[in-house]
N, C-alpha and C positions, 0 to 999 in steps of 0.2 A: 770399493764396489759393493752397492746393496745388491742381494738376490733375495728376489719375491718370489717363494712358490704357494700357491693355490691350487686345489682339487675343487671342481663339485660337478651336480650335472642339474642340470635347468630342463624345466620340462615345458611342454608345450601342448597344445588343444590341436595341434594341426591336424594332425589324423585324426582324431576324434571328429571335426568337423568335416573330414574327407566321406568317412565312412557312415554320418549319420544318419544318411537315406537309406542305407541297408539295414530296411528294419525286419523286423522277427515275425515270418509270417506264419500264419494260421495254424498248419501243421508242425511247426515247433519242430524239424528236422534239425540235424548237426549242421547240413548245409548251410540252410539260413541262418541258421545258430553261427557259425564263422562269417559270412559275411558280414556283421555286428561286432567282427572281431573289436576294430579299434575305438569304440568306441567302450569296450571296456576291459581294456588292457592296458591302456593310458600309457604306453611305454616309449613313446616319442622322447628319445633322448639325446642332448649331446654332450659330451664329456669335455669340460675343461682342461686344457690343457696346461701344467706347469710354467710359470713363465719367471724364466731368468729377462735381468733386465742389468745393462750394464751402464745406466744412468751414473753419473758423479753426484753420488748420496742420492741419487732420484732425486735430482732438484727440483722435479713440478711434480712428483707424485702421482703420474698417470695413470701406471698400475695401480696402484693404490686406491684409487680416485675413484678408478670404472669396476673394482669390487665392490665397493662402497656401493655404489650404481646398481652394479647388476644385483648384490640384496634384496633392494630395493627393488628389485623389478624394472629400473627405468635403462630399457637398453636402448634408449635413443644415447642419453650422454653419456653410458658405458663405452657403445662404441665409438663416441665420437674423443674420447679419452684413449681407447685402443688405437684411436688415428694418430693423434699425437705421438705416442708411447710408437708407432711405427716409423713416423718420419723421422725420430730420433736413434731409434734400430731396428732399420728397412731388414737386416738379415735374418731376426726372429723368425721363427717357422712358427711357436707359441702363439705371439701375437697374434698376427695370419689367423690361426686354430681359433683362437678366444673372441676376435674381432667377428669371423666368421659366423657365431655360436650368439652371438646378441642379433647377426641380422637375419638371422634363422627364428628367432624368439620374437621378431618383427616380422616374419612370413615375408622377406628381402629376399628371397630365396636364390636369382641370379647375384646378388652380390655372396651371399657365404656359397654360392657352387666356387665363386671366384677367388674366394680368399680362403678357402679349404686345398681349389687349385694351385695356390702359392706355396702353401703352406710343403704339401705336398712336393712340387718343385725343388722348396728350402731343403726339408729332410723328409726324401722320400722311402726310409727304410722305418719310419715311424707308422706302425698300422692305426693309430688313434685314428690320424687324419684321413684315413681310408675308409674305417667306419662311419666317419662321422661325415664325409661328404656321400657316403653312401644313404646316410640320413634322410639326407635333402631330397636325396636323387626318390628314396621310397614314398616320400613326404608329397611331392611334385607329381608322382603313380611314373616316375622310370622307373621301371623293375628292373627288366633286366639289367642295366646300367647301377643298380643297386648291387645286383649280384656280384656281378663285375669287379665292385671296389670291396664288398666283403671278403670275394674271392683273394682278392690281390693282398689285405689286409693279414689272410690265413695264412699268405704266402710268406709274408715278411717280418708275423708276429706269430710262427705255429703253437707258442705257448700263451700267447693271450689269449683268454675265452669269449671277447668281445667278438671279435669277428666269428667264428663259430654260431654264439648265442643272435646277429643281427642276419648271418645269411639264413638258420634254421625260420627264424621269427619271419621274415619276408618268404621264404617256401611256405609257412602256414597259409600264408595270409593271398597267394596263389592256389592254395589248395593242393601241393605238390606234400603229399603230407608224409609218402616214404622218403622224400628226399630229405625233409626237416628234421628227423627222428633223430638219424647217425651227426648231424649239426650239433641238435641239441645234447644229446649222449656226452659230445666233447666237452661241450662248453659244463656242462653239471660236472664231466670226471676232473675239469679244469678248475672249476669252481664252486664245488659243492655245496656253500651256504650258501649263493643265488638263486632266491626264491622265483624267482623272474621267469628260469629257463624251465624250476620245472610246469609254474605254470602256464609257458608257451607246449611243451610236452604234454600237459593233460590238454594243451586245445588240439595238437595231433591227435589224441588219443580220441577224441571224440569225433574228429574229422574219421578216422577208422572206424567207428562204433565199438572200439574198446574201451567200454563200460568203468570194465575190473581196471584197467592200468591207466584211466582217465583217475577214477576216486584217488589211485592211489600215489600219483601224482598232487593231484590237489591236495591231500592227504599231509604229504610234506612242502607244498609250499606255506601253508596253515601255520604249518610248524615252526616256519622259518619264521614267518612273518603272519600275527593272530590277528594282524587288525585287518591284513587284504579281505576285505568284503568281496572282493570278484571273485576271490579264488571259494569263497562258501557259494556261493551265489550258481558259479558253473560245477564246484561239486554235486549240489545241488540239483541241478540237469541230469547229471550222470546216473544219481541213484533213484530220481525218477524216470530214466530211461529204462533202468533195471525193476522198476514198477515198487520202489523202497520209498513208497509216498510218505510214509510217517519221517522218514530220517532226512526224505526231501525238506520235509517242510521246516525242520528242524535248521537244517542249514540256510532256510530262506531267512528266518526270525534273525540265524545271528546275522546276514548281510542286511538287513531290514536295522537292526542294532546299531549295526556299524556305521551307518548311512540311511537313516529317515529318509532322506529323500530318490531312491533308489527306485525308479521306474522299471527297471526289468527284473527288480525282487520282488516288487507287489504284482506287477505283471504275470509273473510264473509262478506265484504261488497263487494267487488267484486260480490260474491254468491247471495246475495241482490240486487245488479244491475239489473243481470242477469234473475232475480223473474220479475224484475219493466222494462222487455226486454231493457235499455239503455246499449245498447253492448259495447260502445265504451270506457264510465266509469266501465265497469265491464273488458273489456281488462289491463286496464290501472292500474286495483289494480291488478290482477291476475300475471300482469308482475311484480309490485311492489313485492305482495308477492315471486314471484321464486326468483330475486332477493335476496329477505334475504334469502330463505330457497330453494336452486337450486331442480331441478329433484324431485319434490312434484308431486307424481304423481296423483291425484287428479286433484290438481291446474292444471297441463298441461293439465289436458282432458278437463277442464273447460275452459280452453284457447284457446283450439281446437274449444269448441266449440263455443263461443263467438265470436271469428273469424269469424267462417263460415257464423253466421249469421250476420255477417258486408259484407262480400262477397256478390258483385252484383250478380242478377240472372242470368245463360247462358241464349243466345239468342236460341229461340229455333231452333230445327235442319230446314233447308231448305226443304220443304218435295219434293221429284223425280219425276219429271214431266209425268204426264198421259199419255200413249202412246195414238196415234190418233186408232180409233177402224176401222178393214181392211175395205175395199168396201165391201167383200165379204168376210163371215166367214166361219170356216170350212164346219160346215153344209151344207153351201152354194153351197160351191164347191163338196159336195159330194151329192148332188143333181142335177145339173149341171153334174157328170161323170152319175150317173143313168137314168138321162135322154136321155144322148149324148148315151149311150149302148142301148137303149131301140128303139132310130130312126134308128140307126144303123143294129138291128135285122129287126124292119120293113122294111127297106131296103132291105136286104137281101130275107125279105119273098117273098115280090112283086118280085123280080128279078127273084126268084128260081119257082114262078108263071109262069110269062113271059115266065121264058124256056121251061117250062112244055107246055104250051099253042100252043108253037112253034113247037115242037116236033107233037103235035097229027095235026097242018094244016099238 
């Protein structure tokens, strides 16, 4: 009897393409800062599972076969090798698990609920397959049905930090962010060099606007792992929440570094610029980011207006010249006509005198 065992875990774009409409609006809060969660967390995962195989020498090599495959990336004939490798041992629980995990990587999603379902049935004291069809269920937006099979998973595996670290990361991604913490706490005391959980714990932290215990979470996921660009990128956030735009920006260069093509590191540090008024470095990511990600409407108005204020000031308007003020103003002249009437009457009176006077010589 050959036994094949295999570890890995295969990632996937699912959530990333669930949540890419949650984009990062204007005011730059924590809120809308998690809604954006998955799409850079990229932590869609499912874990292969071990599989014994109790072929005679493995005479057609199915296992084998649908490694080879899934390498490759081609999980159409991975799992149609896991079908094989099934009809020959229908009792596998592994299989079930593995078979599941290629039609999860094809977004087949009622088929691995189904065959996570078996799997589970098979050996249901295994938490792998509880996380992992909890997966699906998060992937598909059943949460709480997510929860459910984390829950059950912590139940029956209390020393794996998988379930732990998948139900804390789905309370983030809720916004249930005191429920996440004590999740994630387990899975790090469980697991201390997954850099994973502590950076699901600095996205709590930021969901709290805990600044100090966000950095310093990111601080050691960094650690762990120097090339995550997400994890500079949301430290990064944090220390210009705390108005630390110099060491902001510093963290943006190295996700910028790590990842040229990084729309929400040119995006915020452009938005950084803009904080530290240098208009001209903040035009200059904000064009960067449309570029990868055109018609961001956001990014354009922040382009608007970083602009403007590169824009020289108008000169001011010429002001219209004071008319000269008359010799004589109204007034004037109509003092002047009551006057001119009033010599006019006395004129008249003396004359009409005169006549008078003439008359009686």
């Amino acid at each position: 009897m050959v036994r094949i065992v295999r570890g890995a875990r295969v990632l996937t774009p699912t959530l990333e393409s669930l949540r890419e409409a949650s984009a990062v609006l204007k005011k730059d809060n924590p809120m809308n800062y998690l809604k954006h969660l998955m799409v850079v967390a990229a932590l869609v995962t499912i874990a292969l599972a071990p599989v014994a195989t109790s072929f005679g020498a493995d005479k057609d090599g199915h296992v084998n076969a649908a490694i080879e495959f899934m390498k490759a990336k081609q999980y159409d004939q991975a799992a149609a090798e896991l079908t094989k490798a099934i009809a020959e041992n229908p009792k596998s629980a592994s299989l079930y698990d593995n078979r599941a995990a290629m039609y999860f990587n094809l977004q087949k999603y009622p088929e691995a609920l189904a065959d996570y379902s078996k799997a589970i049935e098979l050996k249901p004291t295994d938490p792998r397959a509880y996380c992992n069809r909890g997966t699906v269920y998060r992937a598909t937006q059943k949460l709480p049905e997510a929860i459910a099979d984390f829950t059950k998973a912590i139940e029956v595996g209390p020393k794996d930090p998988r379930g732990y670290f998948e139900r804390g990361q789905t309370e983030v991604m809720q916004e249930h962010f005191d429920a996440a913490l004590p999740d994630l706490n387990k899975a790090i005391e469980l697991k201390p060099e997954d850099s994973n959980a502590y950076r699901f714990r600095g996205f709590a932290d930021i969901g709290k606007s805990d600044w100090k215990a966000a950095i310093a979470d990111f601080d050691k996921a960094i650690e762990k792992n120097p090339q995550d660009g997400r994890a500079f990128e949301r430290r990064a956030f944090a220390k210009r929440s705390l108005r630390q735009y110099d060491a902001a920006i510093d963290d943006y260069n190295q996700a910028i570094a790590l990842n040229p093509a990084d729309f929400e590191a040119f995006d915020k540090r452009g938005y950084t610029y803009s904080l530290m008024e240098q208009w001209q470095k903040a035009v200059d990511d904000y064009q960067t980011a449309l570029s990868l990600k055109p018609n961001t409407q956001d990014t354009l108005a922040r382009l608007a207006f970083a602009k403007r204020q590169l824009a020289p000031p108008a000169p001011p308007a010429t002001p219209a010249p004071t008319p000269a003020p008359p010799l004589i103003s109204t007034a004037g002249w109509i003092g002047i006509g009551v006057g001119a009437v009033v010599v006019l009457l006395i004129i008249i009176l003396f004359a009409a005198r005169a006549k008078m006077r003439t008359r009686e010589d």
